[in-house]
MILOMI-641158 format. One record per residue (C-alpha): x, y, z; residue number from 1. Coordinates in nm, 4 decimals, m for minus. Last residue first. Example, Ala and Ser with C-alpha at 12.3 -4.5 7.8 and 13.67 -1.06 7.14 Angstrom:
       px       py       pz pos
   1.3670  m0.1060   0.7140   2
   1.2300  m0.4500   0.7800   1
This chain:
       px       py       pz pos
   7.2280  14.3710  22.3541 335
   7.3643  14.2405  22.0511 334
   7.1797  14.3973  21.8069 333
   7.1596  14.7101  21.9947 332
   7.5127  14.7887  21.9511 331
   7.5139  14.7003  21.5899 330
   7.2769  14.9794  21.5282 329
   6.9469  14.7666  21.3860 328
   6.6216  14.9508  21.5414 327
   6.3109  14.7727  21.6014 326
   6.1376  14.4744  21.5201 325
   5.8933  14.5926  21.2304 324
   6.2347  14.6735  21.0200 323
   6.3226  14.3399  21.0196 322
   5.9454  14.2422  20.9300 321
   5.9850  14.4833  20.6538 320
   6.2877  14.3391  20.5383 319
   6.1676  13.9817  20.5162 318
   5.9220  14.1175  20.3101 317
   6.1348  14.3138  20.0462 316
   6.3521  13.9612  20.0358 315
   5.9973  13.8102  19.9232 314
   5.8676  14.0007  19.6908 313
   6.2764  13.9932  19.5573 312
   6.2430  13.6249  19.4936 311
   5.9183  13.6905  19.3100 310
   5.6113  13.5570  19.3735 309
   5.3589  13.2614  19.2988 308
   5.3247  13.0574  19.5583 307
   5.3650  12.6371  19.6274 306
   5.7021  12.6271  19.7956 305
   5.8940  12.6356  19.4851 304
   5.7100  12.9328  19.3203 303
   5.8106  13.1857  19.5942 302
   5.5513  13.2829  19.9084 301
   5.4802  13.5951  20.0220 300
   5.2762  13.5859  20.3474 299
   4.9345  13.6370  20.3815 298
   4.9017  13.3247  20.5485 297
   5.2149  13.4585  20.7346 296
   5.3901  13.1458  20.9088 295
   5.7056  13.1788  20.6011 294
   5.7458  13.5569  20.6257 293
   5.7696  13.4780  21.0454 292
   5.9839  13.2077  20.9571 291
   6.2313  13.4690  20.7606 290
   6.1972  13.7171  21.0037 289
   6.3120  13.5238  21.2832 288
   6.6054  13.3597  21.0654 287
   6.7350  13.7368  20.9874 286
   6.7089  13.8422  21.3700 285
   6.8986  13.4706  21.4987 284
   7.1367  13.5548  21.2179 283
   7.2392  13.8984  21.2911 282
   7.2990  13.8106  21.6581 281
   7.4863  13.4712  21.5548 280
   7.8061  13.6942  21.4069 279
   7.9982  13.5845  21.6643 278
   7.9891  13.3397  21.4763 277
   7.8263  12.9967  21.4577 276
   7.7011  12.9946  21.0980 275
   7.3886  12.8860  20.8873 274
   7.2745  12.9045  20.5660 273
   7.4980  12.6523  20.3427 272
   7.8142  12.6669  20.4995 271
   8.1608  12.5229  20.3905 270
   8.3672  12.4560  20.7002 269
   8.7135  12.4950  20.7497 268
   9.0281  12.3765  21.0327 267
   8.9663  12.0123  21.0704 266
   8.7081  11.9927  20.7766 265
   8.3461  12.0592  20.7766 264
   8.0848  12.0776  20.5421 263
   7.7535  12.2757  20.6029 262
   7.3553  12.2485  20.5110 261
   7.0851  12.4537  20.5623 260
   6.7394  12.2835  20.4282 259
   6.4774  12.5056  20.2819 258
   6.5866  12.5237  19.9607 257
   6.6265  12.1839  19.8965 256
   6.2717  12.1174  19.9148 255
   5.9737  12.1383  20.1762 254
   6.0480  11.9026  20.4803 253
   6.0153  11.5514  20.3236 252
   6.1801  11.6706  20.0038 251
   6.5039  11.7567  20.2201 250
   6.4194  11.4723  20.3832 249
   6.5109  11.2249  20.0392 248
   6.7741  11.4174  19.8923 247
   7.0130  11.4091  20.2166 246
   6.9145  10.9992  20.1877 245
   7.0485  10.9901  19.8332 244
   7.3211  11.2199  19.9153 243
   7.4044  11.0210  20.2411 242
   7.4053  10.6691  20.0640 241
   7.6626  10.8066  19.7870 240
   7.9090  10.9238  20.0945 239
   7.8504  10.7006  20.3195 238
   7.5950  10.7319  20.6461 237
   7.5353  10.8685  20.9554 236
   7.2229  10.9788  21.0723 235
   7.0709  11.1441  21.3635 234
   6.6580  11.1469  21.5421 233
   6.4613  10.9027  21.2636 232
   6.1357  10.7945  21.4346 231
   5.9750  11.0883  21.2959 230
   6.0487  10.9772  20.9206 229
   5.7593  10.7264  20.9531 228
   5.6917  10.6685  20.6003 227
   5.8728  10.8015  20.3541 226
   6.1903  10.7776  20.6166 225
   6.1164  10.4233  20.6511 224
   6.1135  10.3444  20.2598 223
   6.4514  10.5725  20.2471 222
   6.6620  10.3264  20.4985 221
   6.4795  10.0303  20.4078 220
   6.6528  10.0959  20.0523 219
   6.9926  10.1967  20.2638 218
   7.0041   9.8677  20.4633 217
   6.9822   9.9430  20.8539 216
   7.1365  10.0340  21.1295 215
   7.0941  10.0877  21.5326 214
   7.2352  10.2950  21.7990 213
   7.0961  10.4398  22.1477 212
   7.3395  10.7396  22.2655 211
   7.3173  10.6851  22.6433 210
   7.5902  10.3856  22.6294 209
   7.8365  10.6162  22.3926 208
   8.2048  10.3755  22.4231 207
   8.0196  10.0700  22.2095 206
   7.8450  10.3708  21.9894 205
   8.1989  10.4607  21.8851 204
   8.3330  10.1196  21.7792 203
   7.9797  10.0580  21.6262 202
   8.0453  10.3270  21.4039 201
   8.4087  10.2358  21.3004 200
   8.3585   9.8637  21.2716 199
   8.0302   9.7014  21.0478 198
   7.9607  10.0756  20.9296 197
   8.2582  10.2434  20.7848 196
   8.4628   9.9399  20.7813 195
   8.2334   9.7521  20.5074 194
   7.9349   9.9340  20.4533 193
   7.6740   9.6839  20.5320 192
   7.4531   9.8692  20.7533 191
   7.3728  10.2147  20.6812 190
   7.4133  10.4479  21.0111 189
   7.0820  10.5398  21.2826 188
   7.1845  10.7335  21.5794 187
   6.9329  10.7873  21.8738 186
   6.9637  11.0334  22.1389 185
   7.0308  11.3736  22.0377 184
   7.1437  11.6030  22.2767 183
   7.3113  11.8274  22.0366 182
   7.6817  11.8060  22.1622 181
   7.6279  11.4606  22.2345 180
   7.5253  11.4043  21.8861 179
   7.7936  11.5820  21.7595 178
   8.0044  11.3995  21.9300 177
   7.8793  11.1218  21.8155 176
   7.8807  11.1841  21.4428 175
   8.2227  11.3539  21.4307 174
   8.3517  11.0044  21.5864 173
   8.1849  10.8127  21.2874 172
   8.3249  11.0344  21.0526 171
   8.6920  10.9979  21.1694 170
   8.6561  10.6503  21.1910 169
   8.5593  10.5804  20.8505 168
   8.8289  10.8274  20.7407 167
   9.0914  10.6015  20.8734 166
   8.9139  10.2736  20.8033 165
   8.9269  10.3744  20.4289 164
   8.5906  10.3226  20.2086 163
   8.7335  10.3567  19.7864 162
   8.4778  10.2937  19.5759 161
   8.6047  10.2559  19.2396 160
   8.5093  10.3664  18.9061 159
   8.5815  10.0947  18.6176 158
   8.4911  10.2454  18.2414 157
   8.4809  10.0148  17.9950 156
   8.3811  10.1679  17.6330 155
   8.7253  10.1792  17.4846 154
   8.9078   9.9762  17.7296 153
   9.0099  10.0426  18.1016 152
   8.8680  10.3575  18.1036 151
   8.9379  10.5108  18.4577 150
   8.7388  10.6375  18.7680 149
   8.8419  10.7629  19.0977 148
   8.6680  11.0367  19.1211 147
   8.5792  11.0590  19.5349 146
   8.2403  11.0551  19.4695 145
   8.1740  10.6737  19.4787 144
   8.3362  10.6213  19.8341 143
   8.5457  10.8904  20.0039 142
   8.5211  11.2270  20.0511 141
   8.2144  11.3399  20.2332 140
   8.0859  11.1175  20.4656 139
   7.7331  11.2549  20.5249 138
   7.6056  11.3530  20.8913 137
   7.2252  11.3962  20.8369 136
   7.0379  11.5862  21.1444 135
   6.6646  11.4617  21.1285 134
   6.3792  11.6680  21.3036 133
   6.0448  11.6128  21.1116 132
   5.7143  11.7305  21.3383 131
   5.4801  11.7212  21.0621 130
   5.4805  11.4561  20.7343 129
   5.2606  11.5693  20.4175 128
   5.4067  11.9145  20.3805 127
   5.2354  12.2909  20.3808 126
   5.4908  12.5113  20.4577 125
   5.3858  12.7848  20.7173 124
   5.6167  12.6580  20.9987 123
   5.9234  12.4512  20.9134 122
   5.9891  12.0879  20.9620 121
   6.3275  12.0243  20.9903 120
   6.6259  11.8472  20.8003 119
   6.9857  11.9593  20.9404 118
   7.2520  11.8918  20.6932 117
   7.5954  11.8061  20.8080 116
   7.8495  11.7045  20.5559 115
   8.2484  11.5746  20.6769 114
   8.5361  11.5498  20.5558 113
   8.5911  11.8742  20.4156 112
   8.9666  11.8482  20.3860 111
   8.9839  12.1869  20.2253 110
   9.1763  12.0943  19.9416 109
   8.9440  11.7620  19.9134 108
   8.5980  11.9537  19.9489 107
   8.7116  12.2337  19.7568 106
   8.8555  11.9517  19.4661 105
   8.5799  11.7710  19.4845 104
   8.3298  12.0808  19.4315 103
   8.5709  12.1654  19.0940 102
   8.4943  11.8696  18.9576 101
   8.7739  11.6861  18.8072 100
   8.9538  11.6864  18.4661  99
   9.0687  11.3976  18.3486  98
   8.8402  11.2192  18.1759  97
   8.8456  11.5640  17.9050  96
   8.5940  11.8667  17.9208  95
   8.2128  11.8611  17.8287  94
   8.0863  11.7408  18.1655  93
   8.1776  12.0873  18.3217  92
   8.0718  12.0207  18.6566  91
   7.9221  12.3401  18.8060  90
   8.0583  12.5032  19.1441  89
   7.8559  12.4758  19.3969  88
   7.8207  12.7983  19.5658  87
   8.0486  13.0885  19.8045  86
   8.0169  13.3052  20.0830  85
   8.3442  13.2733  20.2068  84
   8.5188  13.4028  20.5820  83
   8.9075  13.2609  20.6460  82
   9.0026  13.3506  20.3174  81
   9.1372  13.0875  20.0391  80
   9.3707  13.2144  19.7691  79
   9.4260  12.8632  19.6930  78
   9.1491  12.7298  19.5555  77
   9.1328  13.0357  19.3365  76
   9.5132  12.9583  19.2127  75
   9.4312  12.6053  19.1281  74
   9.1411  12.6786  18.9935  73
   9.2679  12.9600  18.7322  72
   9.1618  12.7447  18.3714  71
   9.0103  12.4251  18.4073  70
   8.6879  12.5246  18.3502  69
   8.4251  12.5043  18.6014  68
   8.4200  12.8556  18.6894  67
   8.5673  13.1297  19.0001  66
   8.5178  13.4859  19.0190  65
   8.6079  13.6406  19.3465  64
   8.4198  13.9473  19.5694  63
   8.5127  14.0297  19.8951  62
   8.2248  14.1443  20.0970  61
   8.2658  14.3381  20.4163  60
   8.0893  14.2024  20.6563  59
   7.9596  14.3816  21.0207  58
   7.5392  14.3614  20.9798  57
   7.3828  14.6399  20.9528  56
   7.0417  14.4931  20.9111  55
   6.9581  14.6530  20.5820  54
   7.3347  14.6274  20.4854  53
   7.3049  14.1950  20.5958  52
   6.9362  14.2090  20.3306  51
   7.0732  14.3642  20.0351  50
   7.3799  14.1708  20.0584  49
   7.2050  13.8235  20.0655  48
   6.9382  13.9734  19.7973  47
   7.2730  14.0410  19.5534  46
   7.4008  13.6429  19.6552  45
   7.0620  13.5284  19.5348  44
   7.0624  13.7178  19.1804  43
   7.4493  13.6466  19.1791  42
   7.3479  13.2339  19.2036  41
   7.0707  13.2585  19.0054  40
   7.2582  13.1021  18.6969  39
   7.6110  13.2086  18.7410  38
   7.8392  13.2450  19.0698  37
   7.8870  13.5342  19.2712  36
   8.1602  13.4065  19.4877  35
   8.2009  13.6471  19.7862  34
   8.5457  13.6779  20.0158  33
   8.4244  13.8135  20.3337  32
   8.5989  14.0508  20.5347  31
   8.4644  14.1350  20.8959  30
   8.4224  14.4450  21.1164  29
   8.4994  14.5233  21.4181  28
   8.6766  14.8359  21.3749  27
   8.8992  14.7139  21.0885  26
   8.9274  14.3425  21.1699  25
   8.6919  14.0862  21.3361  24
   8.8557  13.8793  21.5776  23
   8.9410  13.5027  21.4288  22
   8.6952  13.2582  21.3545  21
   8.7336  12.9172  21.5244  20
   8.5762  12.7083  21.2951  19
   8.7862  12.8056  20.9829  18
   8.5356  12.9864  20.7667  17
   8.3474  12.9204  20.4390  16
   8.0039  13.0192  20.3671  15
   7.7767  12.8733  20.1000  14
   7.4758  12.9358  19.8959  13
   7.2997  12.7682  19.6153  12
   7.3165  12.6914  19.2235  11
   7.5882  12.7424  18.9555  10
   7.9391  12.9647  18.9592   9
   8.0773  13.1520  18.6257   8
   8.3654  13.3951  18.5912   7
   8.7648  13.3673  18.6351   6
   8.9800  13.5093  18.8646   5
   8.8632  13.8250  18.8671   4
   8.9632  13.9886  19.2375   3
   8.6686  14.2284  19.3297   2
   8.6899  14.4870  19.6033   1
């Protein structure tokens, strides 16, 4: 089905769903409302679907059309499923002051506090650092994205950074259980960040005595990750400081495109490439092919990591290596 709502979408891929997912519906299957997007967003999103039909995987796809204007947010924001594949929405800079992104407004509707992106180094791409394994944990909402800006004067414009002890807990405890819940046993947080850092983390780190904890400035921050980004294990940082630093190892490890992020709220997350479903099955068979595509010296290999091929070279590849593992009934997916 498709609901127009409005068109246009930008860059990357997403899926939304509350963190407990509910049974699948209709025989087992699952509905999953799909933003297209512009730019290669529906190029990507049409491989996506090529590739979960190939390997019978259990989604339905919902589609919704959503833009950066400021016409029909409000009602798309709000028509929110409990399974999304969705992208970043543009920011139209041409519209008034007053009108805010459309990503700040997901991430604020659906209280998606928190952004987790998991920085590793992949087989078959060629980088200058090996053996990179750095989980970012991002503060989301607050600080120098959350859009609080004004025009004082004709050509003054005051934006404020905004760090709240509530939120700045909140993060901090999402960091170390998180790092419990992945065994990792260092975390590293920006120093200097008011509450968020000089209370809230080292409140938490106080009552984790096998979780080893240190900080540092942001600038020493990225001139040790250039450098000796192995002795980085989990980070938590501010909103503005986490984007630059998110930035930083995603370059260390290959690009942007190779990085699966996800932001998570109390009752939503916004995924990148990953998921914890019951859907994993279908995952850990798509991911196996794709690093197997990625280790093949004969492998095809898309512009941004150095080759010169197509997207769909590629998706055709990833398919074939499916295809090389066996059969793909549901039943023997899982089994």
């Amino acid at each position: 089905t498709e609901l127009d709502l409005c068109p246009s979408f930008v860059n990357g891929l997403f899926c939304i769903f509350t963190h407990q997912p509910p049974p699948a519906e209709y025989g087992g299957r699952h509905t999953v409302t799909l933003i297209p997007g512009d730019g290669i967003g529906p190029e990507l999103l049409n491989h996506v679907r090529e590739i979960f039909r190939f390997c019978c995987v259990p989604v339905d796809f919902e589609i919704v059309r959503v833009d950066s204007s400021e016409r029909n947010m409000h009602r798309s924001s709000t028509c929110i499923n409990q399974d999304y594949f969705t992208g970043n929405i543009e920011t139209n800079h041409n519209l008034p002051p007053s009108h805010k992104s459309r990503n700040n407004l997901l991430r604020t509707s659906l209280d998606l506090y928190a952004n987790v992106m998991h920085c590793q180094s992949l087989p078959g791409v060629p980088t200058h650092h090996k053996d990179i394994d750095v989980i970012i944990i991002r503060e989301n909402k607050e600080g120098e994205y959350s859009s609080l800006e004004h025009e004082n004067v004709p050509g003054v414009v005051e934006s404020l950074k905004i760090i709240t002890r509530v939120n700045s807990l909140r993060i901090a405890e999402y960091a170390f259980n998180l790092a419990r819940e992945k065994g990792r046993r260092k975390v590293t947080a920006r120093n200097l960040a008011m509450a968020f850092s000089c209370s809230a983390v080292k409140r938490w780190a106080a009552g984790c005595p096998d979780i080893t904890f240190d900080s540092m400035i942001v600038d020493n921050t990225t001139m040790q990750l250039v450098s000796k980004p192995q002795h980085f294990d989990m980070m938590v940082m501010p909103n503005l400081y986490g984007n630059v630093v998110s930035n930083v190892c995603a370059g260390l490890v290959g690009g942007p495109g190779l990085v699966p992020g996800v932001n998570y709220g109390k009752d939503y997350a916004v995924f990148e490439t990953e998921e914890r479903t019951e859907l994993c099955a279908y995952a850990k068979m798509i991911r196996k092919a794709v690093l197997k595509n990625l280790s093949e010296t004969q492998s095809f290999v898309t512009a941004d990591l150095g080759g010169q091929d197509v997207t769909s070279k590629v998706v055709q590849s990833i398919m074939q290596e499916i295809q090389r593992g066996g059969p793909r009934t549901s039943e023997q997916i899982r089994t």
